[in-house]
C-alpha positions in Angstrom: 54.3 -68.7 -2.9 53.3 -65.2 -3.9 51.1 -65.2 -1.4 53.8 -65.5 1.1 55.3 -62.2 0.1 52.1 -60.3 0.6 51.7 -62.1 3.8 55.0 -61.1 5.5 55.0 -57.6 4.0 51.2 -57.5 6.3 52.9 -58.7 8.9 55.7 -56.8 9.2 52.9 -53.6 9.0 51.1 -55.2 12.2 54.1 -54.8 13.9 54.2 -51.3 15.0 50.8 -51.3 15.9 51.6 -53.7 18.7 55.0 -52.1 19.8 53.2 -48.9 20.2 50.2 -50.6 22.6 52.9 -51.9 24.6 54.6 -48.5 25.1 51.5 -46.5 25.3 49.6 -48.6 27.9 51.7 -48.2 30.7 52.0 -44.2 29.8 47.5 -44.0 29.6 47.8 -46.5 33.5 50.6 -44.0 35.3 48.5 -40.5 33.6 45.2 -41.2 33.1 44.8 -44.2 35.9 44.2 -47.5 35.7 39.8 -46.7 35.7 40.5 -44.9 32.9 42.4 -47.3 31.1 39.6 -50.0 32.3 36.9 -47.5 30.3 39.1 -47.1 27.7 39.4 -50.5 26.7 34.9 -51.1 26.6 35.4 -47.8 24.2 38.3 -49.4 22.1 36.1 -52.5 22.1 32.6 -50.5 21.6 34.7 -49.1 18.3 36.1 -52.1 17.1 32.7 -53.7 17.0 31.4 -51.0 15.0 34.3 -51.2 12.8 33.3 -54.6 12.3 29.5 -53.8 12.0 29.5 -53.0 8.5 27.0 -56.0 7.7 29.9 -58.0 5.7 29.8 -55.1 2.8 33.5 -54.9 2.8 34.1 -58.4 2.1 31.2 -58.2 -0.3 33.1 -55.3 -2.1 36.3 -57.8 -2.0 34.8 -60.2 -3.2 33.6 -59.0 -5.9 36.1 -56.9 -7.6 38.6 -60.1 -7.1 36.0 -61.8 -9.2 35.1 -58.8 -11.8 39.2 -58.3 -12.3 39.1 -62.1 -13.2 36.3 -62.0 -16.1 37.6 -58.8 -17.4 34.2 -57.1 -16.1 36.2 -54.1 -13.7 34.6 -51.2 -15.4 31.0 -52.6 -14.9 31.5 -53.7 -11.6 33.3 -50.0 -9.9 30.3 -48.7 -11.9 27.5 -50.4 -9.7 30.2 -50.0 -6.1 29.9 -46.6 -7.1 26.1 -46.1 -7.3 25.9 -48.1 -4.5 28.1 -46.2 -1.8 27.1 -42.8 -3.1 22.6 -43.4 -3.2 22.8 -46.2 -0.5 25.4 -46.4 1.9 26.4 -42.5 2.7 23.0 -41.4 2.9 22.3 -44.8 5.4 25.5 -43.6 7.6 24.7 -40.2 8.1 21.1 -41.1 8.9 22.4 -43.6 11.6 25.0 -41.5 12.9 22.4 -38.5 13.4 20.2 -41.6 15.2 23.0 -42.2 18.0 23.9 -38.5 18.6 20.1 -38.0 19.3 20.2 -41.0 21.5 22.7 -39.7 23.7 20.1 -39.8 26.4 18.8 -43.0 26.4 22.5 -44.5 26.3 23.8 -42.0 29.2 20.9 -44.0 31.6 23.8 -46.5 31.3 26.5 -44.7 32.5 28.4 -44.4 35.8 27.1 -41.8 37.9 30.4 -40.2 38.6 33.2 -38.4 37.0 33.7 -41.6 34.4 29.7 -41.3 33.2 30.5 -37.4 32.8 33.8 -38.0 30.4 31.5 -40.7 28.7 28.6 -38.7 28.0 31.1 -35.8 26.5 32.8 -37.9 24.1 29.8 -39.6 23.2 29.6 -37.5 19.7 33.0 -38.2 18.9 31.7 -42.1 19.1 29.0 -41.6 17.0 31.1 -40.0 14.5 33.8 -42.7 14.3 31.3 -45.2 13.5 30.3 -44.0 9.6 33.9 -42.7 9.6 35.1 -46.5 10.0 32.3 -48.2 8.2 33.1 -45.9 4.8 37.0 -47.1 5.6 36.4 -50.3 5.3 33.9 -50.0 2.3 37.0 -48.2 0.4 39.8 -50.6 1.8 38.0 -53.4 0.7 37.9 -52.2 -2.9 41.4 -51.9 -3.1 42.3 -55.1 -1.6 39.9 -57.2 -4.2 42.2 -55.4 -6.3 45.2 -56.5 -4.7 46.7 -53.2 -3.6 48.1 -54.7 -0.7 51.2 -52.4 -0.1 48.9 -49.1 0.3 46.3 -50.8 2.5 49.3 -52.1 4.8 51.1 -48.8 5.0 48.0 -47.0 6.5 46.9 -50.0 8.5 50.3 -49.6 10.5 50.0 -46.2 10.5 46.7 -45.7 11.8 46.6 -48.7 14.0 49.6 -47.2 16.0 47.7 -44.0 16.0 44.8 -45.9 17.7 47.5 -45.8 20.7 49.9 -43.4 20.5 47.5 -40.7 20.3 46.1 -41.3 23.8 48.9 -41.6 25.4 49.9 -38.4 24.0 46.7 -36.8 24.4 46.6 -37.7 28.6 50.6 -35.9 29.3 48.2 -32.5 28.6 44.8 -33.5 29.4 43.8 -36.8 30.8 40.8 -37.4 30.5 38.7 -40.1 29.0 36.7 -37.5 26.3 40.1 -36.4 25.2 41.4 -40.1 24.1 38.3 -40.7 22.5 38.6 -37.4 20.4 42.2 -38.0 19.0 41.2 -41.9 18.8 38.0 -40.1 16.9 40.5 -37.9 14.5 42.5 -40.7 13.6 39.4 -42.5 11.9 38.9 -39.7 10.1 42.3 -39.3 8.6 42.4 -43.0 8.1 39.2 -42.4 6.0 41.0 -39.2 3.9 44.3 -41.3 3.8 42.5 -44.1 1.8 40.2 -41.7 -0.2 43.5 -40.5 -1.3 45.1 -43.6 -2.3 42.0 -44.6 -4.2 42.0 -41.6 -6.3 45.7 -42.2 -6.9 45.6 -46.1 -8.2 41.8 -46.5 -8.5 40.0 -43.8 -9.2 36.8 -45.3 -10.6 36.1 -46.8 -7.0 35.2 -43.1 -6.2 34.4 -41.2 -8.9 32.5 -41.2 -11.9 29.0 -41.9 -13.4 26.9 -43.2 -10.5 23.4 -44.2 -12.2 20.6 -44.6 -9.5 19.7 -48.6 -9.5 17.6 -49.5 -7.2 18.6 -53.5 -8.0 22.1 -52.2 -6.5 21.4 -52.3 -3.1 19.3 -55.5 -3.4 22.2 -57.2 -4.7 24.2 -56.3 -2.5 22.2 -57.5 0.0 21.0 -60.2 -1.4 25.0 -61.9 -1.8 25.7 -60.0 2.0 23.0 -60.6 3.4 24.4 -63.7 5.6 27.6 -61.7 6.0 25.6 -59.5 7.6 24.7 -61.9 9.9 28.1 -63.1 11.0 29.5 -59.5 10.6 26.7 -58.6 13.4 27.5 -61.5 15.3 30.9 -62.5 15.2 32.6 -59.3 16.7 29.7 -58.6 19.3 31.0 -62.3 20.6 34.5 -60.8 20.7 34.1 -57.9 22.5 30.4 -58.6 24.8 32.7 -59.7 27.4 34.2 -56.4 28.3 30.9 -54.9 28.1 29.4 -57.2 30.8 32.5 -57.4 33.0 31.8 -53.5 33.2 28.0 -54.4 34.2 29.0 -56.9 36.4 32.7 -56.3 38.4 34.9 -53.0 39.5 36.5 -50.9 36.9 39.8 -51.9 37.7 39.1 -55.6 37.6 37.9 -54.4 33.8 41.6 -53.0 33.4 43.2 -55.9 34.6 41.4 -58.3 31.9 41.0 -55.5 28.8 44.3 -54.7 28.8 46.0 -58.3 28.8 43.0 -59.5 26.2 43.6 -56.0 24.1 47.3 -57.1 23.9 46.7 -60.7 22.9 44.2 -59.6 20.6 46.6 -57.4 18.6 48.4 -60.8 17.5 45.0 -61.6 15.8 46.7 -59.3 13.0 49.1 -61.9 11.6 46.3 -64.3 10.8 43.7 -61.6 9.7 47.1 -60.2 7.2 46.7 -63.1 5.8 42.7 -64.2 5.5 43.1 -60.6 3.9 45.9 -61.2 1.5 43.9 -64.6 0.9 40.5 -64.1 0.8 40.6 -62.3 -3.2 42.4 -66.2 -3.5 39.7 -68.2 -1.9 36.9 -66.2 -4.0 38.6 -67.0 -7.7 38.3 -70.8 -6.0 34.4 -70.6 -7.4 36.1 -71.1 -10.8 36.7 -74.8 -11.2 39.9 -74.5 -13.6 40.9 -72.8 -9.5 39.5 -74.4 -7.0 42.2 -77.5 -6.0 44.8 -75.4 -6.5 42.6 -72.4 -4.2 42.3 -75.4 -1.6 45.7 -76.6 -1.4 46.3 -73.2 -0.7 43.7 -73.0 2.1 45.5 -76.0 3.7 48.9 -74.7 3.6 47.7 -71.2 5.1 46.2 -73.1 8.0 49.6 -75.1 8.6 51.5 -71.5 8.3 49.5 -70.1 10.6 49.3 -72.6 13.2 53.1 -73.5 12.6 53.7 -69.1 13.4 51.4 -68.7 16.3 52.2 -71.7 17.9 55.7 -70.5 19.6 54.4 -66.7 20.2 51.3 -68.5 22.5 53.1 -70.8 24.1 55.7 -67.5 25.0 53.1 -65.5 25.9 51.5 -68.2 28.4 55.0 -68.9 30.3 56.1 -65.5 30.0 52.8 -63.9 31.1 53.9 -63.2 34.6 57.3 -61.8 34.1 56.2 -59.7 31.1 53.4 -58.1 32.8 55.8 -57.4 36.0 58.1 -55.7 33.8 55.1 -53.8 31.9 52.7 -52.7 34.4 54.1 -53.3 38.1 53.7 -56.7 40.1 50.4 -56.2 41.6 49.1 -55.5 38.6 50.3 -59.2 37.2 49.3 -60.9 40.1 45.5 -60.6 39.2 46.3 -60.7 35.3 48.6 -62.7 34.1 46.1 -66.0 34.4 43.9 -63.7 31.7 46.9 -64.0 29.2 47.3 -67.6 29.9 43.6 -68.8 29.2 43.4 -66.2 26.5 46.5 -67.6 25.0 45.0 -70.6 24.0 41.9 -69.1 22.2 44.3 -67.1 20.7 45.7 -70.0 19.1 42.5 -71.4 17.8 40.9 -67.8 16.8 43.5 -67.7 14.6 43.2 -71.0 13.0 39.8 -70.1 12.4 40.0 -67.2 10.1 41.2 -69.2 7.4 37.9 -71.8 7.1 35.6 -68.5 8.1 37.6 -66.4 5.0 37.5 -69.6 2.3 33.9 -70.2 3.4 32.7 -66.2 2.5 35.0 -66.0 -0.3 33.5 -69.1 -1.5 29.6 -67.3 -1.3 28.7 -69.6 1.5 28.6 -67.4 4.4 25.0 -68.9 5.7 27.3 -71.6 6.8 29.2 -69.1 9.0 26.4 -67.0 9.8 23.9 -69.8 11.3 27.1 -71.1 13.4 27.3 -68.0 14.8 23.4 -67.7 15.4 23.5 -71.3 17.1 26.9 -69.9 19.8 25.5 -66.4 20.2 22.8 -67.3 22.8 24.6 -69.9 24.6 28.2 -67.6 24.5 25.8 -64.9 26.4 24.1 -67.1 28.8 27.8 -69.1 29.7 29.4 -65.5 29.8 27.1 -64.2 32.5 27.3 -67.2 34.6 31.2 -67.3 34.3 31.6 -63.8 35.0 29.1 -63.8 38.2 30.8 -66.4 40.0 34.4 -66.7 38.6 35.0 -63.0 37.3 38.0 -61.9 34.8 39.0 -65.8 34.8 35.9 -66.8 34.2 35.0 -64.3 31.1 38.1 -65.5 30.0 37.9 -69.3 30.0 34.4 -68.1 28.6 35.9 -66.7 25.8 38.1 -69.4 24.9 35.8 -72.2 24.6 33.4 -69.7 22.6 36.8 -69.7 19.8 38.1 -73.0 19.7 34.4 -74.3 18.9 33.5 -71.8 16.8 36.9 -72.8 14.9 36.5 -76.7 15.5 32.9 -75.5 13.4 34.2 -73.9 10.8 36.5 -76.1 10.1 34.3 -79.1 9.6 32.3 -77.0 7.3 34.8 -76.1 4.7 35.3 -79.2 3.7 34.6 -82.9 3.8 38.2 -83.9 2.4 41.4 -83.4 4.3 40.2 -81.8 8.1 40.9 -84.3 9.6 44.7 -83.1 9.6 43.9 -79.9 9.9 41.2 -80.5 13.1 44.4 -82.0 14.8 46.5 -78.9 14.2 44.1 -77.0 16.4 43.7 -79.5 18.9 47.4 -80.5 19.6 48.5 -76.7 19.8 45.9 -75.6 22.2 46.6 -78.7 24.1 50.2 -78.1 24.2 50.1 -74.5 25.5 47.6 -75.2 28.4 50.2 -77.4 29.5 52.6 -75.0 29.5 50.5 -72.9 31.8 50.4 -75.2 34.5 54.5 -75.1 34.9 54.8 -71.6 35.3 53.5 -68.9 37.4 54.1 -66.4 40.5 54.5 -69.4 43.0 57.9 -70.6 41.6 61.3 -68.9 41.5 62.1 -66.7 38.7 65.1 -68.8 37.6 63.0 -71.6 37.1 60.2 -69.8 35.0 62.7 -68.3 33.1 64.4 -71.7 32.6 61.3 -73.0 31.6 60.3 -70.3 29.4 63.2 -71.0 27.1 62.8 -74.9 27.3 59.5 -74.6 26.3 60.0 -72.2 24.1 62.2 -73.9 22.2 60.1 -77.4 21.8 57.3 -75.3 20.8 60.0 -73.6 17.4 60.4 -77.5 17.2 56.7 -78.7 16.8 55.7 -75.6 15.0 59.1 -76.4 12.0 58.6 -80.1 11.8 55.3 -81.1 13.1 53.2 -78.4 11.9 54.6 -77.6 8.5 55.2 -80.3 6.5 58.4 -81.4 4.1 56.9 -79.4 1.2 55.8 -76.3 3.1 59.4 -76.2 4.4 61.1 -76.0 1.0 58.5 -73.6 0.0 59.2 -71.5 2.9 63.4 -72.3 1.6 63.3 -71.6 -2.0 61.8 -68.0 -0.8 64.1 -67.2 1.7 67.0 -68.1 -1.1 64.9 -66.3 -3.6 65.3 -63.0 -1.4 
């Protein structure tokens, strides 16, 4: 159960991160006002997809150092990531990045005309610049976690993921405006990209420097193995964040505040299963060796019941508590006309999460064209649904949208992985959403606060229940014993 270890020293990094959005939010609504926290959110999503769109290089990069530390070939392979970032990919970012600052523009046509276009169009350069900044990040923290440096990536994860907040919220007590937050959120991408420069050079030196032959097969195998990644690395986050982008075409700023900022926080939980796809995926790749690949499998399985078994209780929480929480957080009115948002989203929640682990043991196994043509197939009926549910049923609507894209992209995936044993693990998925849509429907603004409270902790409690001895079975639960006796 190494794996576990890594896994819960991740997640106990994610947790600041989230503490700090929940403390910062409020401050960026009461300073900055809730428009700008609405425009905030499209930029946090606009830079998250980017951070994303780094056409599945990173988990190329992964991949194969796991696989090149496993057949003794390290020196050979850092040899040809070198050659690679330093002729290919740097001279490709700064070329795109001078491409969007010269395209300010045709972008600004796009922008409110009003004071929120004016801040937009100003801190459109520090966008462009956190998008190479990002991409280089990930190319770098990639390396070191197909080499298994798990502690160092974690440590500036938390750090600069609670920057990604905190800094704004600073930033708006002196100047609030929307240019500002995008300029610290800008800086902290760049010391995010020093801070990992720095801790390759300190473990792993040869990811950075030394002999970097020109080869122009480099980049064409890289390609070649990312080349579906790319696909689903294009994709996959454009179908997680689209929806803010055409609730801001289509309904009032505020109305954008009201969904972004209960989908932003729900989101943030996505961090527990991505720690652990992370900590994983190195695993899943070795499974391409035969001597690995049952015990690589029963390891996929038993992630999927850990992960469904641990998110479980914190979405069926956050669907009865959704009301009362967001009272407390940001003021009743703003609940009224949210807290359905965290409900629906809830449930994807549950499901998206699920579905890391079959999208992470498909890539690490080298067959993301399975991922990549699911997502081709949902991409044009996701946009088409998402306009439609948006027009006539607004934040609800994008929402519901949103969840039904997830739980069949994860029913997909999961089918794909593997003909043996989904059955049990298609049930997981089903059962838990299932269980915390009921949920929903027993709580809300129209009953008494003792009884949602009441309810809250009733629920609550047969959802600990499910998730110990219906989710996990007897042998995860003295695997999960022995470790906790073990520390």
């Amino acid at each position: 159960m190494t794996f576990i270890r890594f896994f819960l020293f991740n997640l106990i990094g994610n947790v600041l991160p989230i503490i700090t959005a929940l403390v910062a939010v409020p401050v960026i609504a009461h300073y900055a006002g809730v428009d700008r926290l609405g425009a905030l959110g499209v930029v946090w999503g606009l830079i998250g997809y980017f951070g994303f769109l780094d056409f599945g290089l990173s988990r190329v990069v992964t991949r194969r150092v796991a696989i090149a530390l496993e057949q003794n070939r390290r020196e050979q392979e850092l040899t040809e990531l070198r050659a690679f970032l330093w002729w290919w990919a740097v001279p490709g970012l700064i070329f795109i990045t001078l491409l969007l600052i010269f395209s300010r523009p045709l972008f600004s046509r796009f922008f409110p005309n009003d004071w929120m276009g004016t801040e937009l169009n100003d801190g459109w350069i520090w966008i462009c610049l956190c998008i190479p900044i990002t991409l280089l990040t990930n190319w770098v923290r990639g390396a070191l976690e197909g080499a298994q440096r798990f502690a160092r990536v974690n440590f500036m994860r938390t750090i600069f993921g609670a920057w990604n907040y905190a800094a704004p919220a600073a930033v708006v007590l002196i100047a609030p405006t929307l240019t500002a937050m995008i300029a610290v959120i800008a800086l902290g991408r760049f010391l995010a990209l020093i801070a990992h420069a720095w801790a390759c050079l300190q473990v792993e030196p040869e990811i950075l420097v030394g002999p970097t032959p020109r080869q122009l097969t480099s980049a064409r195998l890289f390609f070649q193995e990312g080349g579906w990644m790319t696909i689903s690395n294009l994709i996959a986050p454009l179908m997680v964040y689209s929806d803010r982008f055409v609730l801001a075409a289509l309904v009032p700023t505020r109305a954008v505040a009201w969904y972004v900022t209960s989908q932003e926080v729900m989101l943030r939980t996505l961090m527990i299963p991505a720690a652990l796809a992370g900590v994983l995926f190195p695993k899943f790749s070795e499974a391409t060796s035969a001597p690995l690949a049952a015990s690589a499998f029963k390891l996929y399985q038993r992630s999927i019941r850990l992960i469904s078994a641990m998110m479980l209780p914190i979405c069926t929480l956050a669907t009865v508590l959704a009301y009362d929480a967001l009272s407390v957080w940001l003021g009743e009115p703003f609940a009224l006309h949210s807290h359905r948002v965290v409900e629906i989203i809830s449930i994807g929640i549950f499901v998206a999460s699920i579905g890391q682990l079959p999208f992470a043991w498909l890539q690490g196994l080298g067959r993301s064209s399975v991922t990549a043509r699911i997502h081709m197939v949902e991409l044009p009926v996701y946009a088409i649904g998402l306009y439609l549910c948006v027009k006539y049923a607004g934040i609800e609507g994008a929402a519901w949208m949103w969840t039904i894209r997830v739980s069949v992209d994860c029913l997909l995936l999961l089918i794909m992985a593997a003909q043996e044993g989904r059955r049990p693990l298609i049930l997981i998925a089903i059962s838990g959403a299932t269980f915390i849509s009921l949920a929903g429907y027993v709580t809300g603004p129209e009953r008494d606060m003792q009884w949602r409270l009441g309810i809250a902790a009733i629920i609550g409690m047969v959802a600990l229940l499910a998730a110990w001895f219906g989710l996990l079975n007897r042998e995860d639960r003295n695997e999960i014993g022995r470790l906790r006796h073990a520390n």
